[in-house]
C-alpha positions in Angstrom: 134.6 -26.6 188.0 135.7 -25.6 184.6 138.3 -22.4 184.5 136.0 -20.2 182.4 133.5 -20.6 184.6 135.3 -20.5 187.9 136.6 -17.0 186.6 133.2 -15.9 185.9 131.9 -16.7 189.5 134.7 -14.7 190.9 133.2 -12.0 188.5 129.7 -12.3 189.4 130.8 -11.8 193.1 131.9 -8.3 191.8 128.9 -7.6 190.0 126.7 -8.6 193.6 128.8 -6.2 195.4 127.6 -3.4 192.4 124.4 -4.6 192.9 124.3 -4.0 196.9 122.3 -0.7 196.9 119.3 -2.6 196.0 117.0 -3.2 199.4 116.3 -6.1 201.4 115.1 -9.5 199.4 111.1 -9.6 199.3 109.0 -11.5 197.0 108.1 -9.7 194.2 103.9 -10.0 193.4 102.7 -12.3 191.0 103.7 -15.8 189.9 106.9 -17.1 190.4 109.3 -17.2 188.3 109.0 -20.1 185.8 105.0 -20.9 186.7 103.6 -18.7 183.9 102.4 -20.7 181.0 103.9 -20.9 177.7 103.2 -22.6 174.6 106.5 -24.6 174.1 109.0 -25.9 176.9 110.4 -22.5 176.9 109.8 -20.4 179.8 112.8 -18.2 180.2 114.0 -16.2 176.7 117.2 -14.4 176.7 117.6 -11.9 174.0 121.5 -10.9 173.7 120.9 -8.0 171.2 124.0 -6.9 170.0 125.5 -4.0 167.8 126.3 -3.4 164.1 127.2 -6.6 162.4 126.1 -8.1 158.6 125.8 -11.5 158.3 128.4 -12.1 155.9 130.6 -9.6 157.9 130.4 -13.0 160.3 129.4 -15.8 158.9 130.6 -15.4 155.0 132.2 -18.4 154.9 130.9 -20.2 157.7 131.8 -23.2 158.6 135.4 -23.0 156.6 138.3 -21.1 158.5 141.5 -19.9 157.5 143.4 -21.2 160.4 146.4 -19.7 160.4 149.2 -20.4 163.0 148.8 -18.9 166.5 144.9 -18.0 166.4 142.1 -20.2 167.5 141.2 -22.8 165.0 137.7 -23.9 164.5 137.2 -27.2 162.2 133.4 -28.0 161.3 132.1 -31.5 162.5 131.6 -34.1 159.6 127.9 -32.9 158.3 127.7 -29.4 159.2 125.6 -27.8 156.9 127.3 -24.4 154.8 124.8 -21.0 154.8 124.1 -19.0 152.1 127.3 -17.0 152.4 130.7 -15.9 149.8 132.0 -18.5 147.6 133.1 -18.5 143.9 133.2 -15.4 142.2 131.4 -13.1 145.0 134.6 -13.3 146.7 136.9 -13.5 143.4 134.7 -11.0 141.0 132.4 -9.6 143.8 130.2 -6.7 142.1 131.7 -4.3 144.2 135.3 -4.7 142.9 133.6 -4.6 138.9 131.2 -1.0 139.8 133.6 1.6 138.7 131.3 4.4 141.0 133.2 2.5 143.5 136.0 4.4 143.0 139.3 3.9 144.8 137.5 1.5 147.3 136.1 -1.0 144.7 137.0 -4.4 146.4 136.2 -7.9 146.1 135.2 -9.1 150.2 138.4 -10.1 152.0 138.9 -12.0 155.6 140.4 -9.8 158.1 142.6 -11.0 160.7 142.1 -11.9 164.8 144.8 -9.0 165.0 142.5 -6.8 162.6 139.6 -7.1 165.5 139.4 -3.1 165.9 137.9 -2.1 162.9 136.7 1.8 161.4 132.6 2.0 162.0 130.9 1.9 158.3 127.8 4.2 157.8 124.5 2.5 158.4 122.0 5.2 158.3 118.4 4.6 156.2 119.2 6.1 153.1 123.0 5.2 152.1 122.2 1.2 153.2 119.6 1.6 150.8 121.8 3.3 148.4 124.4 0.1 148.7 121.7 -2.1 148.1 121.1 -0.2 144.4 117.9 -1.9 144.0 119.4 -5.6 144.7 122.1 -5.4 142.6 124.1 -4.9 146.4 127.2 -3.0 144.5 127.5 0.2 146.0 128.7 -0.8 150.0 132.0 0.8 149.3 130.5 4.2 147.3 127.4 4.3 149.6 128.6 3.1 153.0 132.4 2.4 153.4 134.5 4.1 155.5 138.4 3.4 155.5 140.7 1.9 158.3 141.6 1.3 161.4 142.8 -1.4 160.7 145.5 1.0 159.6 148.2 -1.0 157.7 147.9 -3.7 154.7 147.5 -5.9 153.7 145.2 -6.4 152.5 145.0 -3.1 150.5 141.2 -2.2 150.5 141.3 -1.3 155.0 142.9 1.9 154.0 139.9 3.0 151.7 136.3 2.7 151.4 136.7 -0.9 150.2 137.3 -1.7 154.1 133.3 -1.9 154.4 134.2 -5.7 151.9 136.0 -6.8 154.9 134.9 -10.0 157.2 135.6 -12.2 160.3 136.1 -16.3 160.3 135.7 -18.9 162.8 139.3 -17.6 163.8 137.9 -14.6 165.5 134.1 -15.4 165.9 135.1 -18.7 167.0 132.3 -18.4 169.7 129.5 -17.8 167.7 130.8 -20.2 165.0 131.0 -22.7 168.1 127.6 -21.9 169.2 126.4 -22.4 165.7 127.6 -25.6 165.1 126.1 -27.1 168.5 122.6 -25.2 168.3 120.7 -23.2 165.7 122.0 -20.4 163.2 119.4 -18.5 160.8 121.1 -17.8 157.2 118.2 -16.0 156.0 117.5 -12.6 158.9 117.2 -9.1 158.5 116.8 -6.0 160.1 112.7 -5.6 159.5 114.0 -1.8 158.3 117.0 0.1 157.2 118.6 2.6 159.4 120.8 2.2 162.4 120.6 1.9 166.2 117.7 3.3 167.3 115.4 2.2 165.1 117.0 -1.6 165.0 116.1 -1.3 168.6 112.4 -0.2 168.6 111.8 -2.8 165.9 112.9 -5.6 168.0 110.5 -4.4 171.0 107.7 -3.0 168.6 107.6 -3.8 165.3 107.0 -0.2 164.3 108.7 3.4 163.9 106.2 5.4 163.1 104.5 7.5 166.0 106.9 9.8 166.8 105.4 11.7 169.3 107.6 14.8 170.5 111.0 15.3 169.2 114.0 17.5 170.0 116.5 19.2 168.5 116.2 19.0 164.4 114.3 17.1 162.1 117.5 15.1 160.3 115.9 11.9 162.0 112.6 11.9 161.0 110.5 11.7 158.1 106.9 12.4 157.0 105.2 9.1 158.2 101.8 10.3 155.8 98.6 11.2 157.8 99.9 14.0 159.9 103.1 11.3 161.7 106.3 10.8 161.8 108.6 7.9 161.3 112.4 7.5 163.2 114.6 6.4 161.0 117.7 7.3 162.5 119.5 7.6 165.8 118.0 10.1 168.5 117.9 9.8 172.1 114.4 9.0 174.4 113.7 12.5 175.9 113.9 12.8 179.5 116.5 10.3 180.2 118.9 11.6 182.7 121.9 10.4 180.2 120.4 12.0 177.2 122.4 14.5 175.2 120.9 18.0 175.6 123.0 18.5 172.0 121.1 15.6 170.2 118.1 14.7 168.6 115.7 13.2 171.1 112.1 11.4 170.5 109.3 10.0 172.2 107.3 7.0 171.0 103.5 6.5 171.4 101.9 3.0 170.8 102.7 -0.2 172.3 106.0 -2.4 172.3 106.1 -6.1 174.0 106.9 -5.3 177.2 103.6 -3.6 177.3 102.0 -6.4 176.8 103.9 -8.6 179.3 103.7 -6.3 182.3 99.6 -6.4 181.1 99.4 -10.1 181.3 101.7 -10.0 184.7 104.8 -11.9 183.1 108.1 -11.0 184.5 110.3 -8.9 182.0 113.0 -6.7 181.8 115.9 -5.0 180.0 118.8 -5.1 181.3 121.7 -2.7 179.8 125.7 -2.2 180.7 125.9 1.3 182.8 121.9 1.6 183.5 123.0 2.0 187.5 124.3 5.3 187.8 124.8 4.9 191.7 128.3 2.4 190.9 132.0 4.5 190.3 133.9 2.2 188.1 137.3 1.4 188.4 138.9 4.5 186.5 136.5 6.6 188.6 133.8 7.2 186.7 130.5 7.3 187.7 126.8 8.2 186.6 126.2 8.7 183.3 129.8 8.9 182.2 130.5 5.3 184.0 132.8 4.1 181.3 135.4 1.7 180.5 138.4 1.0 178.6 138.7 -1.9 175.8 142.0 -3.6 176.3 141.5 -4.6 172.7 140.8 -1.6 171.0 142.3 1.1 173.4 139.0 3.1 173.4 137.3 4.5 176.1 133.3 4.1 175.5 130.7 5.2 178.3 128.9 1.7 179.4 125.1 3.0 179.0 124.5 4.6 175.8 120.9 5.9 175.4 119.5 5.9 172.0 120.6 1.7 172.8 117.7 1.7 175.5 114.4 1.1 173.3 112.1 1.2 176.0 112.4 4.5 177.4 111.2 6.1 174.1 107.5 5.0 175.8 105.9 6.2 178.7 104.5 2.7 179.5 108.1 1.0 179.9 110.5 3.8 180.9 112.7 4.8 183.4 113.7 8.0 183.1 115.2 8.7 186.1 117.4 5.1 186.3 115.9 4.4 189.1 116.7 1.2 191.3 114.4 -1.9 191.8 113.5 -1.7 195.3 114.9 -5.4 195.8 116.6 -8.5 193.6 112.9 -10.4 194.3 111.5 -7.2 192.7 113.2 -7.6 189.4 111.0 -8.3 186.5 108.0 -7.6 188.4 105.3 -4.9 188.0 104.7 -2.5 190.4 108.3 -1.6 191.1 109.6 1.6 190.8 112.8 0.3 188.3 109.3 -0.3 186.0 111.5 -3.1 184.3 114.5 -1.0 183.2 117.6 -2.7 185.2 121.2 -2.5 185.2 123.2 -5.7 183.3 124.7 -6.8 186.8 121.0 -6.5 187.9 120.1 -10.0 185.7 122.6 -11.7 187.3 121.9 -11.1 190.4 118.2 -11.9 189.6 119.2 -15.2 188.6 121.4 -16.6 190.8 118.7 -15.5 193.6 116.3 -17.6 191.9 114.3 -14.6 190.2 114.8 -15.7 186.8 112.8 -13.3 184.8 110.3 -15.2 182.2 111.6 -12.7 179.3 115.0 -10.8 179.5 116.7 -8.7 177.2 120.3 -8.3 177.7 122.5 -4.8 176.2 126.3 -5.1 176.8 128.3 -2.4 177.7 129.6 0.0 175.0 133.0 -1.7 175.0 131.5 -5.0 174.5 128.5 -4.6 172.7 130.7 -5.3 168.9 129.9 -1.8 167.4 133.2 -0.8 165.6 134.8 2.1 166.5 134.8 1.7 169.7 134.2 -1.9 170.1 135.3 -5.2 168.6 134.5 -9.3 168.1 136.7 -9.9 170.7 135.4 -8.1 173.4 132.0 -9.3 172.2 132.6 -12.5 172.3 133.7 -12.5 176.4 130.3 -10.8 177.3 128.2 -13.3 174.9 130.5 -16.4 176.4 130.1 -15.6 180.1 126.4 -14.6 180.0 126.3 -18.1 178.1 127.9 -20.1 180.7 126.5 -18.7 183.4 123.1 -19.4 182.5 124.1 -23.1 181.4 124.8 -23.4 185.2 121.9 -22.4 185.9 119.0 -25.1 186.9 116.4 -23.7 184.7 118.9 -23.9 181.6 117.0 -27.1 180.5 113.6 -24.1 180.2 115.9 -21.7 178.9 116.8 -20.3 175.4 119.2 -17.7 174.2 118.9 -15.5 171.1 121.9 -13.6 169.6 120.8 -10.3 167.5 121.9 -7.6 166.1 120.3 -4.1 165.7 121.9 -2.8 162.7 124.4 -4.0 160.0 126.7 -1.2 160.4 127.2 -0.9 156.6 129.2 -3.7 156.8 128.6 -6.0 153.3 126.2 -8.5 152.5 125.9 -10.0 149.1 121.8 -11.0 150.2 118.5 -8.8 150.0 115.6 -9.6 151.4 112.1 -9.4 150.6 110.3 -6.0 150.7 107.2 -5.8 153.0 106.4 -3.1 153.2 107.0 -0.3 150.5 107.6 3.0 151.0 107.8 6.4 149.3 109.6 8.9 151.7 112.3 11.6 150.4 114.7 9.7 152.4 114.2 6.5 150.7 116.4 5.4 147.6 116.1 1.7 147.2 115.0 1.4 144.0 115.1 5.1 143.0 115.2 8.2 144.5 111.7 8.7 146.7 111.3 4.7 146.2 111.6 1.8 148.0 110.7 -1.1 146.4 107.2 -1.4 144.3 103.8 -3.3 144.8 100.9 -2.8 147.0 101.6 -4.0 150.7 101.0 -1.0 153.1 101.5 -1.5 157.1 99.6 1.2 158.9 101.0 3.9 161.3 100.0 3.9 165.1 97.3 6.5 164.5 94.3 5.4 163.5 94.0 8.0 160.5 97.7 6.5 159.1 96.9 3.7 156.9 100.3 3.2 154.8 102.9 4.5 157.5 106.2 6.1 155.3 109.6 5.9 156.5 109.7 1.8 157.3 111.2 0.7 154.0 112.0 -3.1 155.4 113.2 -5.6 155.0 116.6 -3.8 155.6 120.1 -5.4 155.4 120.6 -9.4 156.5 121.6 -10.0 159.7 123.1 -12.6 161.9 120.7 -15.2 164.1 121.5 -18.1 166.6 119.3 -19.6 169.3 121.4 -21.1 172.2 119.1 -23.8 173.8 118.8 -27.5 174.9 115.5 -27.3 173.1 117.6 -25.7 169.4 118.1 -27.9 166.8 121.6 -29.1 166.9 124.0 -27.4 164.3 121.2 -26.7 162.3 120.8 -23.9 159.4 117.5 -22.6 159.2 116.7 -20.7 155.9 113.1 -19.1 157.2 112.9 -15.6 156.3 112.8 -14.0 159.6 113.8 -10.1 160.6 114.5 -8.6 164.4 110.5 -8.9 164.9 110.5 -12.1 164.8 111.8 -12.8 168.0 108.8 -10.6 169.6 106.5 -13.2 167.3 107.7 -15.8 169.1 107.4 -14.4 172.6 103.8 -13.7 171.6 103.1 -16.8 170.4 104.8 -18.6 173.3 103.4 -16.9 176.3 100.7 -13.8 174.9 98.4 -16.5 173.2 99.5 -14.9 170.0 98.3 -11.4 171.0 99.9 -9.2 169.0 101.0 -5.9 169.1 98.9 -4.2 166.4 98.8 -0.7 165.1 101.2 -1.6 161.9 103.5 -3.6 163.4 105.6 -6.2 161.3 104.8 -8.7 164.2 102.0 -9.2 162.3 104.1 -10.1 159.5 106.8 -12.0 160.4 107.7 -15.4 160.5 108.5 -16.7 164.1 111.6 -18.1 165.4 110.1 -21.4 166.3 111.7 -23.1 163.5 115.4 -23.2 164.8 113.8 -25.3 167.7 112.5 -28.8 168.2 109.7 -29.3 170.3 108.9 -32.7 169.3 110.7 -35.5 167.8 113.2 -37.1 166.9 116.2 -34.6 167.2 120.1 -35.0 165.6 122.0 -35.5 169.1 124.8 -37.7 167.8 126.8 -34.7 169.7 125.0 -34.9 172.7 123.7 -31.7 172.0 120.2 -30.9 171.8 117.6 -33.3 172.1 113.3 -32.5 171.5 112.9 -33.9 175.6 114.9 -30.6 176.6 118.4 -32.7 177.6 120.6 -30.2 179.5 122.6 -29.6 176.3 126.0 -27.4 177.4 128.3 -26.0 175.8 130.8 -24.3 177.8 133.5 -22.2 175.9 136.6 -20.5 177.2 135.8 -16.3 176.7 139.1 -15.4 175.4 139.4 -17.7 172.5 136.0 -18.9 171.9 137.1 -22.9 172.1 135.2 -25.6 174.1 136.8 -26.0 177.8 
């Protein structure tokens, strides 16, 4: 058995003994796992939806790494193809560095450092991404957005100002994902289907659609008039009645449908699985319920493992689970009919697995610590949660069914040098895209959730570009795809794949979107001079060590 992977069993066993409230096995009802029908080979999707990261902030100048002495080295395999990411003068006379509204944080991008990993969180709210963007001209990140150091000390010179929102990783310090890139699929042309931050990055990927507030808590600074009598999100609030909501914040309720609506509907196993969901385990340091928390030995910051406004389903009455409470048994994970109602604890999908439960569709929300937000956490710690769900699955029999998608809810702020296409406009006092009260110009219109909403406001999208990768034996082997795709696009494709293209409706940009479908092959010939992936579903592995992000 490989090392990685032998330290990650010892770590499951841990995770079992968390999980050992749950009640006796039973079979959940329904199909078993595996047996419903899909469209393509695929019948078990794992969406790793991660925190706060721009695709250049990652992949600007994938596949070409620094190197330097005493960090892992990644070197690109003869014909990997380059993305659409900092070369020439956007990293020698980047527009940034020229605006003088910049001010002291006017910088052209710089690579930070492996030992840089800990980095100050950039502002990523709806209006100053938009503000950045200053109507594509994308020269305002450091006036609009930036935020200065940690990293505390220089050089380089721009992490002690504004300029530090400039700043990017290499295959030095991403080396996983760079790894997983160059074996499978990686999307160069992403974004987040609106602006805004967490909460709304979420509820796109599970509903296309932000409009429909239907009750809200504590202040208005999150919402905006959606036209028609609604209201859109468009910024962080937590789902009222969660037991770990903040009494002191803005909370919201959504009404219409998101995707796991439509699953538990059509009786396909499901669920969303989050770091700290179970708030009957007392961590090491003590804690327990919903202050379970846990400190990064990378960034020295103590972050609470379940953070609400992270948990898009329980902003709807149809998917939540207010009160955390426990599936009534590992066989009953994913199932309808259980009182957990498909919101589960992250040691909760491993458990499912290895007991043969392997949910059809599972999305996966790292602890705080590990779920690459900066300020609190880092690439580093990201990559060991993204590396050991990776290689426990590969061990997995149903691997050769299964495929992984890495995500990202928000850019953070964090520069990128690419806009996307506008599609749908919008008008809202909080928008500033293209002028103030603006975003973008043209006539395509999504509705609202009501009925009586027929250009919803507050969902100026596409938003900033973000990184992409499928992980799969059926991916395309280091493949770039260049579709123009946004976080809705991975609901598309679970739509298309076991919903008979049912879609979700009411104004969402499901209905919009290109699917993900492309970064696979599903017929033909496929490039596996590597041995990796092959369009008759080879079991294609990858195994990488979580520390460094290398091959074992």
């Amino acid at each position: 058995m490989l090392r990685g992977v032998r330290i990650f069993v010892v770590s499951l066993a841990m995770l079992f003994i968390a999980s050992s409230l749950l009640g006796p096995a039973k079979a959940g009802p329904g199909n078993p796992p595996g047996e419903f029908p899909t469209a393509t080979p695929i019948q078990h999707l794992v969406v790793i939806f991660q925190e706060n990261i721009s695709f250049d902030h990652y992949f600007a100048t994938y596949p070409n790494a620094l190197n330097p002495s005493g960090e892992p080295p990644f070197y690109a395999a003869p014909g990997t193809p380059t993305v659409d990411g900092l070369s020439g003068g956007l990293l020698t006379s980047n527009p940034n560095d020229l605006n003088p509204n910049n001010g002291g944080g006017a910088a052209n991008p710089f690579r930070l450092d492996r030992s840089q990993a800990y980095t100050a969180d950039q502002d990523h709210d709806y209006e100053p991404e938009q503000m950045a963007f200053d109507a594509g001209l994308m020269d305002l990140f450091p006036a609009s957005v930036g935020s200065a150091g940690p990293p505390p000390d220089a050089p380089p010179l721009p992490v002690t100002t504004t300029g530090l929102t400039m700043g990017y990783f290499d295959g030095n310090t991403v080396t996983a994902l760079w790894n997983y890139a160059q074996h499978f699929a990686l999307n160069d042309n992403s974004y987040g289907t609106t602006f805004g931050p967490s909460s709304p990055g979420a509820i796109n990927l599970i509903a296309g659609q932000t409009n429909g507030v239907s009750a809200s808590r504590n202040g208005s600074s999150v919402l905006v008039d959606g036209g028609g009598g609604s209201q859109t999100l468009i910024s962080d609030a937590d789902p009222i009645g969660d037991l770990c909501s903040s009494p002191t914040k803005a909370q919201v309720s959504m009404a219409g449908n998101n995707i796991g609506t439509l699953l538990s509907n059509a009786g396909i196993t499901w669920g969303w699985f989050e770091g700290g969901f179970n708030l009957n385990i007392v961590n090491s340091n003590g804690t327990s319920g919903c202050n379970r928390s846990t400190t990064s030995a990378v960034t020295n910051v103590t972050e609470t493992d379940y953070i609400p406004h992270h948990e898009p389903f329980q902003y709807y009455s149809s998917t939540q689970n207010l009160t955390h409470a426990r599936p009534s048994s590992v066989l009953a994970i994913g199932h309808n009919g259980d009182g957990a109602n498909h919101q589960y604890d992250i040691n909760d999908f491993f458990a499912a697995v290895s007991a043969g439960n392997f949910p059809a569709v599972s999305f996966l929300k790292a602890p705080g610590y590990e779920d690459s937000h900066a300020g609190y956490s880092d690439p580093l710690d990201e990559q060991t949660f993204i590396v050991q769900v990776i290689n426990f699955l590969e061990q997995q029999p149903e691997w050769k069914s299964t495929a992984v998608v890495i995500n990202y809810d928000d850019s953070d702020g964090w520069y990128d040098h690419q806009m996307g296409p506008i599609m749908n406009q919008s008008t809202s006092a909080d928008d500033a895209l293209t002028g103030a009260g603006a975003c973008g110009n043209g006539d395509t219109a999504l509705p609202g959730v009501s009925s009586g909403v027929t250009h919803a406001q507050g969902r100026c999208g596409y938003g900033p570009r973000l990184p992409l990768l499928v992980v799969s034996s059926w991916a395309r082997h280091n493949f770039v795809d260049h579709t123009v795709t946004s976080q809705t696009s991975i609901i598309h494709f679970i739509e298309d794949n076991w919903l008979k293209s049912q879609r979700i409706g009411q104004g969402s940009f499901d209905a919009i979107t290109n699917s993900i479908s492309n970064m696979f092959d599903f017929g033909g010939a496929n490039n596996n001079d590597q041995g990796f992936g092959s369009a008759q579903g080879n079991n294609s592995k990858l195994f990488l060590d979580p520390s460094t992000g290398e091959p074992q």
